[in-house]
N, C-alpha and C positions, 0 to 999 in steps of 0.2 A: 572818808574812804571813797574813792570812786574807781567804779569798776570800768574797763575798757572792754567791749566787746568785737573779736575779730570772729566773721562767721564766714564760711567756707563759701567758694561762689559757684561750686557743682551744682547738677542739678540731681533731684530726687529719686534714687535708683539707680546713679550714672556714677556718683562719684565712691571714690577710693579713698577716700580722709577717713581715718579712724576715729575721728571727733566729728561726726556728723551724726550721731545721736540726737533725739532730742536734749535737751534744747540746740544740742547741734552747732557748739560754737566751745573756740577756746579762750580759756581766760586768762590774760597777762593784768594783775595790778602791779600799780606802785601807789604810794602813800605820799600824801603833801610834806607831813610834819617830817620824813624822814629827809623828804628832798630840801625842806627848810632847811631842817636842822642840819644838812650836809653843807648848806650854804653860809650860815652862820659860822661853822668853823675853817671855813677857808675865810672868812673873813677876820675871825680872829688870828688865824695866822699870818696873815700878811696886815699885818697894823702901819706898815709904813706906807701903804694904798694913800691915795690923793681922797677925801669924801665924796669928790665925783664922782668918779671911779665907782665907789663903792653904790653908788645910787646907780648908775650907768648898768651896773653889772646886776643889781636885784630884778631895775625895769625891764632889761631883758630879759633876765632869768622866769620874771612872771608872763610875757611874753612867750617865751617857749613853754611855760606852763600852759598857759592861753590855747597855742596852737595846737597839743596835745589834748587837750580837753575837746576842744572841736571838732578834731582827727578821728576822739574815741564817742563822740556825739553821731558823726558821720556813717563808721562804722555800727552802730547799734541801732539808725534809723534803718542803715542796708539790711540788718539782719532783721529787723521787724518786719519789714517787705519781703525777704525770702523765708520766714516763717510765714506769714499772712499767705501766698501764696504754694506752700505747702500746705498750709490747711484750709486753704480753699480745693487744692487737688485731695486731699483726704473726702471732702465735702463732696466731690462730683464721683469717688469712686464709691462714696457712702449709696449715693443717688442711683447709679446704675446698679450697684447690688440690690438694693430694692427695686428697681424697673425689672431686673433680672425674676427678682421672688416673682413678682405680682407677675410675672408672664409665665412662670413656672403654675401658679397658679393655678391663672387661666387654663392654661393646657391639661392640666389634671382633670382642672372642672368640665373641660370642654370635651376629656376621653370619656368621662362620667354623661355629660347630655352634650350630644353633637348637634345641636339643633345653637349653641351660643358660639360655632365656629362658622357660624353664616353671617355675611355682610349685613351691612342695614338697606341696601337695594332688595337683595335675595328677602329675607323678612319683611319688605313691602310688598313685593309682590303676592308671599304666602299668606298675608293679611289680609289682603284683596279678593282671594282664594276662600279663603275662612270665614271671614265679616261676609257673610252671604246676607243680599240683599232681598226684602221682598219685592223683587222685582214684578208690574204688572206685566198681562201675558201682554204679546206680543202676535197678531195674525201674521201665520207665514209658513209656507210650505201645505201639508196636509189638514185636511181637519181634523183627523187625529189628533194631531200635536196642537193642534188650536184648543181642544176639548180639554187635554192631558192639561197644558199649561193654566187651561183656565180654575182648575181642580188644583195643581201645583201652590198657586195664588194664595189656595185657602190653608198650606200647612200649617206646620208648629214656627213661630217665628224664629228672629236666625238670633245670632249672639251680637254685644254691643263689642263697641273698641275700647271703651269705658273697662268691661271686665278683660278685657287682654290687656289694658294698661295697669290692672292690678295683679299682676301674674309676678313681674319683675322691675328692677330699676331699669335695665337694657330695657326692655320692650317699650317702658313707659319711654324713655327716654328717644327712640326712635318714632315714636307714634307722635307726640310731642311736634315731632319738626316734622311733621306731613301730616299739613292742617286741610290736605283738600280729602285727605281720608274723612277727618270729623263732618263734615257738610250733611250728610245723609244721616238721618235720624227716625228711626224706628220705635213707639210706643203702643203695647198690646196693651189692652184694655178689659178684654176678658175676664184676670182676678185682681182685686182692689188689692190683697195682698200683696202679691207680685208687681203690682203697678206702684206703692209706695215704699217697699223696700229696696225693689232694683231700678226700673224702669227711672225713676226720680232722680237718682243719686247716680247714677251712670250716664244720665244722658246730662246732669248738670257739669259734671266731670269732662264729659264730652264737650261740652262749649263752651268751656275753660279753655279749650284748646283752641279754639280759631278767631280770630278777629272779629270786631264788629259790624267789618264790613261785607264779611262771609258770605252770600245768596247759602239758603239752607233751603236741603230738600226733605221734607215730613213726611212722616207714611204715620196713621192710625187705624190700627188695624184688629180686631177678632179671630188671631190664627188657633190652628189646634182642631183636635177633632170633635174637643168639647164644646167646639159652636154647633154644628151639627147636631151630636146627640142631646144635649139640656136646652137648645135655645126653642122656647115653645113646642116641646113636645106635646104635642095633644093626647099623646095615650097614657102618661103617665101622671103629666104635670095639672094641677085643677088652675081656674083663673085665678084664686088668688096668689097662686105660687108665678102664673105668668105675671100676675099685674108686678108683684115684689121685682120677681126676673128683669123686667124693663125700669122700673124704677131705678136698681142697681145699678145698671146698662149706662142707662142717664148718668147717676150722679157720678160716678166714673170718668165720662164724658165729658161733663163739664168740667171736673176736676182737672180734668186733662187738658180742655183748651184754656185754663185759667191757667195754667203751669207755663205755658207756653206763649203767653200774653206778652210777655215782655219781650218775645224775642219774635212778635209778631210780623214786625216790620221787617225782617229780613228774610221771610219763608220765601222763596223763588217757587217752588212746587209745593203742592200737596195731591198725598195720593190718600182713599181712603176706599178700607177693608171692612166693610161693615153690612150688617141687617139692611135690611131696608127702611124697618123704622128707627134706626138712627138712623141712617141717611137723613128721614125728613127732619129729625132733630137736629142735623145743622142747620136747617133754615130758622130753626130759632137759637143758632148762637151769632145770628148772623154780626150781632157786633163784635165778632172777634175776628171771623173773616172780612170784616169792612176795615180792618186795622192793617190787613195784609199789600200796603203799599206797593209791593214789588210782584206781588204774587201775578205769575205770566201762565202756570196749568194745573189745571185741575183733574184729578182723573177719579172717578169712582167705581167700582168694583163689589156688587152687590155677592154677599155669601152666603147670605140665606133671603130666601124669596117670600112676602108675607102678601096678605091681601089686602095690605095699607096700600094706598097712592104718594110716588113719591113728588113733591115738589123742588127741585133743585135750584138754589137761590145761593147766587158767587157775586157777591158786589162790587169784587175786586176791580179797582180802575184802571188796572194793568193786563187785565184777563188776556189773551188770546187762544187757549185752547181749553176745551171742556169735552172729557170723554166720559163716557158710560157704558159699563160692561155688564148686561146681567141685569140692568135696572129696570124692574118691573112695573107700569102704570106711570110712566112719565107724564104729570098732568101740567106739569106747569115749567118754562126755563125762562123766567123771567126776571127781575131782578139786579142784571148785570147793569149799573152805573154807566159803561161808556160801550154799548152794544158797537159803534163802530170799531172798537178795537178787535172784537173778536173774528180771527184767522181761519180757526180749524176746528170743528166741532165731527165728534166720531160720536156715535151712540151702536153699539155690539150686543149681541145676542148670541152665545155659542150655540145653543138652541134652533141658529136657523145660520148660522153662518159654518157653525163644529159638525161631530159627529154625534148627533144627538136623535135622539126618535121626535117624530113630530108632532106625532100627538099629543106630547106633553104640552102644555100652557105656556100661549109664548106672549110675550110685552105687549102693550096697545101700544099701534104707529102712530108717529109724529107724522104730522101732515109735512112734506118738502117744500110745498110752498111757504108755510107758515116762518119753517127755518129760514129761508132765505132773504123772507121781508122782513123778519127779528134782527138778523146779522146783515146789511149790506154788503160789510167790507169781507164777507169769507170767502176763502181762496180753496180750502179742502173739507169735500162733505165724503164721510161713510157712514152708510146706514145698513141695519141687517133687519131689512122686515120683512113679517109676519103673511101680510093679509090687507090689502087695501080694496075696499070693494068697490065699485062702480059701475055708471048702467051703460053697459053696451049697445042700448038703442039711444044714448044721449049724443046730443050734436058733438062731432068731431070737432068741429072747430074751436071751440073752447076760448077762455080768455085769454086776451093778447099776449105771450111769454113778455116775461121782463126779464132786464140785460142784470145779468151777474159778474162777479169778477172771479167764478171757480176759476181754478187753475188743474183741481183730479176730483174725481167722483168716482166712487166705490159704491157699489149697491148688491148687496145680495138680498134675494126675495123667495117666498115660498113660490108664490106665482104672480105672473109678469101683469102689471096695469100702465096702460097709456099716460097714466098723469105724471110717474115717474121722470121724463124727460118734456114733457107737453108744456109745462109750463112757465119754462123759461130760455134762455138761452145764454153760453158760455163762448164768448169769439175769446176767451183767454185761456180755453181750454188744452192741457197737453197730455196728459192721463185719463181714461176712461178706464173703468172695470165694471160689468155688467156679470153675474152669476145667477143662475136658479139653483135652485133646491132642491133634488129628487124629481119626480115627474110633477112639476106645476102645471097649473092651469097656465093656458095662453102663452105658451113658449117660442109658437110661432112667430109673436108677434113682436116680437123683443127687436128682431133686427131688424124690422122696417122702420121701426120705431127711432131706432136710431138714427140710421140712414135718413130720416125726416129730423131729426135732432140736428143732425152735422149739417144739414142745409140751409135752417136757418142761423145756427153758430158759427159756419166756417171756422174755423178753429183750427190754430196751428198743430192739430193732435201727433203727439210723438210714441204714446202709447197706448195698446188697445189689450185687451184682456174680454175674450169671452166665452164662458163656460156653461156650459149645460143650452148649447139657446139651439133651437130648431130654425132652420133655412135653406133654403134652396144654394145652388151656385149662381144662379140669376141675381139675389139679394146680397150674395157677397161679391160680386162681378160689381155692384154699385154702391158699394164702401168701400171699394177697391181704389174708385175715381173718385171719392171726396177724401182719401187719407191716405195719401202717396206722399207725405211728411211723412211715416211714421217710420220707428228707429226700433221699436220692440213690437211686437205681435206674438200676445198667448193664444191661442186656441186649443180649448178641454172640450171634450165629451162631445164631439161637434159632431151629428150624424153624417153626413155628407163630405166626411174628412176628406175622400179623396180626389172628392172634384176641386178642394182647396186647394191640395196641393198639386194637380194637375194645373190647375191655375198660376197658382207660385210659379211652375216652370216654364209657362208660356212667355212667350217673348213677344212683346218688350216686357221685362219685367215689371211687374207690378207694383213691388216696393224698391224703387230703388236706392234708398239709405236707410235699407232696414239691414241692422246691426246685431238683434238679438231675436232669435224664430225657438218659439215652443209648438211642438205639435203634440196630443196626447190625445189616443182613441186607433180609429182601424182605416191603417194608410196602405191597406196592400202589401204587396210582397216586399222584403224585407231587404234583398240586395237588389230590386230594380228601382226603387228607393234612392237606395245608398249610389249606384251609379248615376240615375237621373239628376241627383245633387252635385255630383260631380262634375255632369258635363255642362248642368246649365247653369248651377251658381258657383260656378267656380272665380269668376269675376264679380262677384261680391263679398265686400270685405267685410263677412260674418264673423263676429267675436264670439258669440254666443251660439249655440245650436244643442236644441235638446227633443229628442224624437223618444216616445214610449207608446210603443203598442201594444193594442189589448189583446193581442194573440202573435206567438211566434209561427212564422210560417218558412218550412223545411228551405232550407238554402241548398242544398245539394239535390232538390229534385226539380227535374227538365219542365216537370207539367206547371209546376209553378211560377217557374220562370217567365212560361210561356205565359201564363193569366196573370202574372201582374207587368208582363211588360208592354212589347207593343202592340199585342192582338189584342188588348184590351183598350189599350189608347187608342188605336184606330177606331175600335168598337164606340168609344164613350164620344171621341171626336165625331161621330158620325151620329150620337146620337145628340151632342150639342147641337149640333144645326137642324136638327129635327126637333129640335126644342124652341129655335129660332121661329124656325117656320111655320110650327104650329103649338104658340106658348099655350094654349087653353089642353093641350092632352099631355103636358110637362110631366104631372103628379103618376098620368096611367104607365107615362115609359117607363120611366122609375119603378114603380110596383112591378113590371114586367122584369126590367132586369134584375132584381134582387128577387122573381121568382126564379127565373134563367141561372143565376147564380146558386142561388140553393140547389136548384137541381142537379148542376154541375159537383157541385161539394156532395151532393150525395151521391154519385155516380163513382166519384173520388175513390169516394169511404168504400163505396161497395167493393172496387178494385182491390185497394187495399185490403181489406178482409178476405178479398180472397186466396189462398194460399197457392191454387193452380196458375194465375193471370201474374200472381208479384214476381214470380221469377221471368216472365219476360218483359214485365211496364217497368222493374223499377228500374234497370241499369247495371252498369257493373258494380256498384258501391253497393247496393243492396241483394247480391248474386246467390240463391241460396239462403234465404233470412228468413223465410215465411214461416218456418216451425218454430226459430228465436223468436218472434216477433208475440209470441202467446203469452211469452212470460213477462209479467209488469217489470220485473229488475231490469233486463236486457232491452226494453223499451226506452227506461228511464234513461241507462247508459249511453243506447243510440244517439238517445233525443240531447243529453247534455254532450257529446261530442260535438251533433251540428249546432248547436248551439255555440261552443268554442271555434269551433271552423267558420260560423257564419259573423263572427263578433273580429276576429281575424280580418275574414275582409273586407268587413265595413271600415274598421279602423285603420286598413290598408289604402282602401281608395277616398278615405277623407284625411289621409295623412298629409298630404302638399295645398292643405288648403289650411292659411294661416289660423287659427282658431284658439281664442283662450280659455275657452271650456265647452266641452262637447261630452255629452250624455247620451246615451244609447237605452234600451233596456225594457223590459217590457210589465205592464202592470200589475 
């Protein structure tokens, strides 16, 4: 029996055959034997046929059996094809009904927590955000924020990626492919517990994730406030609870740099949060930082202050930067395998650089010469010191500077000594930063000092910062002329503020590719100021300009006007050349006019106080005020009106002078 399949050539959901059912085809047989046996009795009937004939007529007849066979082969191979390709379309709508569910899903899931309808962009970013680093501080802006941040340093540490990669498969999955997240690596050390159940197994997890050619940056650190209170307290703890205490410390330590042995060769930075006596306890792991082939900075960050001495020993042959924050009793920086490499050496004391009392116990200074004939090839020194003593009847002349290759110097000091700049000289110098500390000794002498520095360095100097330092206008008149390169000029707390900037407006101008001007301290009145900026540097193409004075003085009153503008300028111009001409009684004018001046300011006051005299001195703006003027409210109101009216016109007549940030405002 064989069957013939004829299947319909529609297509699926198109066609109108009423046999397009599965299997979807209609069925015609016929039967061999009966076509035989149809063939056998026509041949019995015609017996008078020729036997060719009769063969002639079978061979065809199989023949056309033949070709029907092959007809109905043809037919059942097409319908295999338009079945297979209907159920490949069943297959693809199977497909999208599931893409369908799982996106229905999602949706549900995602109305339930909105936080998995965020991209994998957006979730790196908030990773970024999250994974908070312990970042070391950073000197910049106030010493406030230098002091805050240095205290900031010592919190609770932050969270790994390691535990936000075990949150979810998304999360992990995104963390996974942004391998420059894994680089930074953070391990507290403070409890053994904590250190072998997490810190081990999340940060292992953690470097699963990134190549072995990764640079990795390390922090070891004692966060929390439990370093503070347990770590040798003296009133509660006896020695042998401190001796166990440090023993712990230790073995922890070690355990900790032997964990990370293997992955030693790749550390590019280490930062470390520690005591002080561990601190000296890296110099005896030193064969594990001798392993740190790549290792380029080191920074340490003392958190508790002991009366150990620390030794700091980085073998690394790749070293070029070593900072210390905090590190009390620096006796020893030696050590380093290839001292020409090293670049940038900072050693920081928030203590004399922050907002700190002075009296507290500050670091033994590193001698500056010692640093500079340790490291020849260094390019950037900051130092924050203390206390350098020496004898002021000792010969001036001193030994011959040697040539360096700084390129910035930062120095902040309690009080100022000669040997700071004496002994050496910088012709590749392009940043200077010079600061005192509250009232030091010999502050005087800072900018002569300098001014003797820049003559024998000649130096391309492009920056100058200096704060807190006592001089005349004479001594800045001749830094004036060895540093007409410069492109930024800070000056803070500068007594003499206003003969600087009387200066600044003399013509020819003084700096002329200076780009960025701070002034901070008492520059006189506040719109003759803002005018005199106007008209003389207005042909300088200042980016930057930032003016804070230590007192607002009234913009809407005539007296003022008058005394800080040109009755004063004539005044002080007259008394320059009487400074010319007889330099030895410079110091008495001066004391003369800042009597002159007090006296004026209290004549002022006494006006003002009076209630009879304010209605005819003060003007029409203030007509009738004198009985308002009792009560502090109505003072305050006045005073912050001129204040908005005087910020008005400043902003008004430094508006057509290009400027990409401009600061006003007062201390």
């Amino acid at each position: 029996m064989v069957e013939a399949w004829f299947a319909c050539d529609g297509a699926i959901g198109g066609c109108a055959c009423t046999h397009h059912d599965l299997p979807s085809t209609r069925l015609r047989q016929q039967s061999l034997q009966a076509l035989f046996s149809a063939r056998e009795n026509d041949s019995t009937l015609d017996k008078n046929l020729n036997p060719s004939g009769i063969v002639t007529a079978q061979i065809q007849s199989l023949k056309d059996d033949l070709a029907d066979i092959q007809r109905n082969r043809e037919q059942l191979v097409l319908a295999e094809k338009l079945m297979e390709a209907q159920l490949a379309a069943v297959k693809a709508r199977i497909q999208t009904s599931l893409r369908t569910e799982r996106g229905i899903i999602h949706k549900l899931g995602a109305a339930v927590c909105p936080i998995l309808r965020l991209p994998a962009d957006v979730l790196e970013l908030i990773f970024d955000c999250v994974v908070r680093r312990v970042e070391m501080p950073q000197r910049g802006g106030s010493r406030e924020t230098w002091s805050e941040s240095c205290r900031l340093a010592r919190s609770e540490p932050p969270s790994l990626l390691g535990a936000l990669a075990l949150t979810c498969e998304r999360w992990k999955s995104v963390l996974k492919n942004r391998s420059r997240m894994w680089s930074y690596i953070y391990i507290d050390i403070a409890h053994r517990v904590r250190f072998e159940t997490f810190y081990k197994p999340c940060t292992t997890e953690q470097l699963s994730c990134t190549s072995a050619r990764t640079p990795l940056h390390v922090a070891i650190g004692m966060a929390g406030e439990h370093t503070v209170k347990k770590y040798f307290d003296l009133e509660t703890c006896t020695f042998t609870d401190m001796e166990a205490e440090y023993e712990d410390n230790v073995g922890i330590l070690t355990d900790c740099f032997c964990f990370l042995s293997r992955y030693s060769d790749r550390i590019k930075q280490l930062d470390l949060l520690l005591p002080d006596i561990l601190l000296h306890h890296v110099v005896d792991a030193s064969g594990f930082t001798s392993r740190m082939s790549k290792l380029e900075r080191v920074e340490a960050l003392c958190v508790e202050r002991e009366l150990s001495r620390t030794s700091m020993l980085f073998p690394g042959g790749n070293l070029k930067t070593i900072r210390l924050i905090d590190v009390q009793n620096v006796c020893e920086l030696g050590g380093v395998s290839n001292p020409w490499a090293i670049e940038e050496f900072i050693i920081e004391d928030s203590r004399v650089s922050g907002n700190a009392r002075f009296g507290c116990r500050v670091a033994d200074d590193l001698d500056i010469l010692d640093i500079l004939e340790r490291y020849p090839s260094l390019q950037c020194l900051t130092m924050d010191i203390a206390d350098i003593a020496y004898d002021d009847d000792s010969d001036s002349d001193g030994p011959v500077p040697i040539p360096t290759q700084l390129v910035k110097v930062d120095i902040s000091a309690v009080s100022w000594s000669p040997v700071f700049l004496a002994d050496f000289t910088a012709p590749k110098l392009k940043r200077l930063r010079l600061a005192m500390v509250g009232h030091g000794r010999h502050r005087a002498d800072a900018l002569p000092n300098v001014v003797r520095f820049l003559k024998r360095s000649r130096p391309p100097l492009r920056a100058l910062h200096i704060e807190n330092i006592e001089a005349n206008s004479k001594r800045f008149m001749q830094l004036t002329k060895l540093a007409r390169s410069l492109t930024e000029l800070h000056i803070i707390d500068y007594p003499e503020l206003q003969d600087v900037v009387e200066l600044l407006e003399t013509a020819p101008y003084a700096f002329p590719h200076l780009r960025a001007l701070e002034l901070r301290g008492n520059m006189g009145s506040c719109r003759g100021l803002a005018v005199r900026i106007v008209n003389t540097w207005a042909d300088t193409p200042l980016d930057d300009l930032r003016l804070y004075w230590d007192e607002w003085y009234d913009s809407t009153s005539k007296e003022n006007e008058d005394s800080g503008g040109e009755d004063d300028s004539s005044e002080e111009d007259e008394d320059s050349d009487n400074e010319d001409e007889n330099p030895d009684d410079e110091d008495e004018d001066e004391d003369d006019e800042d009597e002159d001046e007090d006296d004026e300011d209290e004549d002022s006051d006494e006006e003002d106080e009076d209630p009879g005299n304010g209605d005819e001195d003060s003007g029409d703006g203030n007509e009738g005020s004198g009985e308002e003027n009792n009560d502090p409210g109505e003072e305050s109101k006045y005073l912050s009106e001129d204040l908005d009216l005087w910020a008005m016109e400043v902003s008004g007549a430094l508006m057509h002078i290009p400027m990409r940030r401009l600061e006003l405002g007062r201390r």
